[in-house]
Biotite code that builds the C-alpha atoms (Angstrom):
import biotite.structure as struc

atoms = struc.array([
    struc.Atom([165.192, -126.564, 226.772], chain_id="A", res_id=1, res_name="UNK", atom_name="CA", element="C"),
    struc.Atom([168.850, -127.274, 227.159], chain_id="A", res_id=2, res_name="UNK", atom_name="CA", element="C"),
    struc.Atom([169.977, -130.248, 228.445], chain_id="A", res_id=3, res_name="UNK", atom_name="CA", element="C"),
    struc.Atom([171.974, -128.125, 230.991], chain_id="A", res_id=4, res_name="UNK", atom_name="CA", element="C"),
    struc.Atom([168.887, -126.401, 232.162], chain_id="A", res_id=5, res_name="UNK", atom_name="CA", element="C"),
    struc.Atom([167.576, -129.693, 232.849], chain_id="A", res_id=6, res_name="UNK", atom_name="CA", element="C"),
    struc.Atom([170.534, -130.781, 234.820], chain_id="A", res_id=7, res_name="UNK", atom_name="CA", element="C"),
    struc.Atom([170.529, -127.713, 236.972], chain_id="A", res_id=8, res_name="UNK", atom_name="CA", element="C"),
    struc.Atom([166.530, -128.461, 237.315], chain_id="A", res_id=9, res_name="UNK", atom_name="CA", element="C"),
    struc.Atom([166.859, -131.888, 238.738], chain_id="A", res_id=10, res_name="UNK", atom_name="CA", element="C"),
    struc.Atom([169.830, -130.737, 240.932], chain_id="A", res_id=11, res_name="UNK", atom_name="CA", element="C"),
    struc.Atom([167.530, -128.358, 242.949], chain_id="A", res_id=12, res_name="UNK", atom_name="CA", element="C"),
    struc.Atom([164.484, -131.442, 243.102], chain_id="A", res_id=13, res_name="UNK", atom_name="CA", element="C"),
    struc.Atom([166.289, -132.795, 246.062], chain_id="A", res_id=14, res_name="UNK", atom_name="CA", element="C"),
    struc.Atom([166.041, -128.871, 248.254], chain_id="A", res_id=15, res_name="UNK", atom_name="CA", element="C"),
    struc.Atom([162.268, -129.606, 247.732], chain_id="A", res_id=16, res_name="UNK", atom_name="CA", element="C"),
    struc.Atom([159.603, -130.786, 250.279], chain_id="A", res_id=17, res_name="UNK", atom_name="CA", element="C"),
    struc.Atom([159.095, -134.748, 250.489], chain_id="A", res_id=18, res_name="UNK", atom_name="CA", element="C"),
    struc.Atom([155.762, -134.495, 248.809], chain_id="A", res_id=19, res_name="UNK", atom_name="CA", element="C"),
    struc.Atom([156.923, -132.521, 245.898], chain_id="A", res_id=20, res_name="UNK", atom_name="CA", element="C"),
    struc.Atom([159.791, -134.658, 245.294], chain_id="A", res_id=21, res_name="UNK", atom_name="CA", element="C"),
    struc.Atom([157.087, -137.714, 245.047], chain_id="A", res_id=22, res_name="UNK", atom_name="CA", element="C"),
    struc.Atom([155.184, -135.889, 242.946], chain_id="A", res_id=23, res_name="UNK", atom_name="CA", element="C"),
    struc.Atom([157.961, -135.274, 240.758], chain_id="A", res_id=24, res_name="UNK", atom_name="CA", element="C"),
    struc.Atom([159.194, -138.728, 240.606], chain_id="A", res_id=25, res_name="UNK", atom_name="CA", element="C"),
    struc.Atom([155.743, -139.822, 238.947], chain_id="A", res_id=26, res_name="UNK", atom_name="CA", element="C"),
    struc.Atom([155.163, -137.258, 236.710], chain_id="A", res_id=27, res_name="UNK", atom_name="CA", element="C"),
    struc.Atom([158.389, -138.325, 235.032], chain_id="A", res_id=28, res_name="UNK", atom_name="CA", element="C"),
    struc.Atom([157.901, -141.752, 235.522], chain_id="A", res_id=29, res_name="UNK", atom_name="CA", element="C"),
    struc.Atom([154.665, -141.373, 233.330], chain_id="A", res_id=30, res_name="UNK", atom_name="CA", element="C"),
    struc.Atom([156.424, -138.965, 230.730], chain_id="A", res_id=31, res_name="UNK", atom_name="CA", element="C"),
    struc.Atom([159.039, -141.988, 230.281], chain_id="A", res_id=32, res_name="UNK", atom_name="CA", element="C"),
    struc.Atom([156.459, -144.693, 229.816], chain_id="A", res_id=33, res_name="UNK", atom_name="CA", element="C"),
    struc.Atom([154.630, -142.418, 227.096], chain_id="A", res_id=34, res_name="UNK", atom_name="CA", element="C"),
    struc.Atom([157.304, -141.227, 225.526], chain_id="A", res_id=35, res_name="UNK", atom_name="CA", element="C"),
    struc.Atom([160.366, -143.897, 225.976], chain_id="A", res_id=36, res_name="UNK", atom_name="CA", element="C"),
    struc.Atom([160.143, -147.279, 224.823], chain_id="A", res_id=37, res_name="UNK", atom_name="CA", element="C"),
    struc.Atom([162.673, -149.425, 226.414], chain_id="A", res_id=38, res_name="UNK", atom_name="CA", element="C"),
    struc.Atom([165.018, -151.911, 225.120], chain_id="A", res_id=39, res_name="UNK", atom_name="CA", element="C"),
    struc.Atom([162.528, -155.192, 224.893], chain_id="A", res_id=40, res_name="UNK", atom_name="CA", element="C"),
    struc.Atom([159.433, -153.620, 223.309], chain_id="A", res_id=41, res_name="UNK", atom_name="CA", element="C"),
    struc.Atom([162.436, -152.159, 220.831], chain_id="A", res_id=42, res_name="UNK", atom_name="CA", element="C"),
    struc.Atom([162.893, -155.438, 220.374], chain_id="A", res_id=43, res_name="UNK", atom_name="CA", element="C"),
    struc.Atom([159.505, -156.841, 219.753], chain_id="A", res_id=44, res_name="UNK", atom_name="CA", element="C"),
    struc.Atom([158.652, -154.124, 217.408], chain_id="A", res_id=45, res_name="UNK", atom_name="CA", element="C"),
    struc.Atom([161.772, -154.739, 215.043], chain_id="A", res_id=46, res_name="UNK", atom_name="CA", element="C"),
    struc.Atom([160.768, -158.405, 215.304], chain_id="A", res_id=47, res_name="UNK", atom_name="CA", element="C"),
    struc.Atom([156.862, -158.031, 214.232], chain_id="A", res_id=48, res_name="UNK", atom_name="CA", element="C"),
    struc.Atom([158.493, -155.535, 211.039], chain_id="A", res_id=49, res_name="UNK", atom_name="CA", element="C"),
    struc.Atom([160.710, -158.204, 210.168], chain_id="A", res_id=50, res_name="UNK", atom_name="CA", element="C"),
    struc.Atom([157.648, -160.649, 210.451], chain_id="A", res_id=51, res_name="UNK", atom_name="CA", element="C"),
    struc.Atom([155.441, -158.281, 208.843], chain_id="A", res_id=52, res_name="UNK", atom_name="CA", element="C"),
    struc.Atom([157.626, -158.072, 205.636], chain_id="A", res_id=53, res_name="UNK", atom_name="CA", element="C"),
    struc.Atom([158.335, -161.490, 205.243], chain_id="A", res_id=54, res_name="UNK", atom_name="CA", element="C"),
    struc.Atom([154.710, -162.518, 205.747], chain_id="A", res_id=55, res_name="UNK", atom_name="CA", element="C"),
    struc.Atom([155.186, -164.618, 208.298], chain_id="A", res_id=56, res_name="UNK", atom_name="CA", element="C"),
    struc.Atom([152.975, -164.476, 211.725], chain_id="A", res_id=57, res_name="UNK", atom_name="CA", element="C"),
    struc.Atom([149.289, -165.494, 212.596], chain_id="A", res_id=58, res_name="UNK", atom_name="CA", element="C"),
    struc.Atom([146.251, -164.203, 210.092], chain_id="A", res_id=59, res_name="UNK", atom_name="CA", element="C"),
    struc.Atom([144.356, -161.240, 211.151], chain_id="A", res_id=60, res_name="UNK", atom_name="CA", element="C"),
    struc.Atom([141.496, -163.489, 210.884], chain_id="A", res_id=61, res_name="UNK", atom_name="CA", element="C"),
    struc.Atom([143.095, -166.138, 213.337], chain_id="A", res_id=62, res_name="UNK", atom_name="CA", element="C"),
    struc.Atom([143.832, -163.685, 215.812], chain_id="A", res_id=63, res_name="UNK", atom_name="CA", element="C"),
    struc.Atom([140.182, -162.552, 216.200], chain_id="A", res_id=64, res_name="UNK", atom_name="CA", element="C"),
    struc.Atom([138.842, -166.164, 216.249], chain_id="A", res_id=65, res_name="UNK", atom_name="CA", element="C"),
    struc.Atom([140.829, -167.009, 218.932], chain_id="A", res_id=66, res_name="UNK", atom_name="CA", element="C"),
    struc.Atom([140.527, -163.817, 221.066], chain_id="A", res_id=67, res_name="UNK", atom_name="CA", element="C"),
    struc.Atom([136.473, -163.768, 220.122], chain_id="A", res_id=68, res_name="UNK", atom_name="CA", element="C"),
    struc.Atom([136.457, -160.636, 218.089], chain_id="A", res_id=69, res_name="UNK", atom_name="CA", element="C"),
])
């Protein structure tokens, strides 16, 4: 799909009925939470990599004492 088809898509979402439009609106709220991270869990994962690498951070074994696993 072109991003022009899009466009013209979402232009026409506002002709349909109220319930559609809702409908809509959370379908592609859950496509963006599956599929888009945004800026601060970008963030946090180039911050655990770094971590990772360098060997910093808490033991695996730490982490399930102290959550019980």
């Amino acid at each position: 799909m072109e991003t022009n088809d899009l466009k013209k898509f979402l232009e026409r979402i506002p002709t349909w009925p109220k319930q559609a439009q809702e409908e809509a609106l959370q379908s592609l709220q859950v496509i963006e939470d599956y599929f888009v991270i945004d800026a601060g869990l970008a963030r946090d994962l180039v911050r655990a990599e770094t971590e990772i690498r360098r060997g910093d951070g808490t033991p695996q074994e730490e982490v399930f004492e102290r959550f019980g696993v």
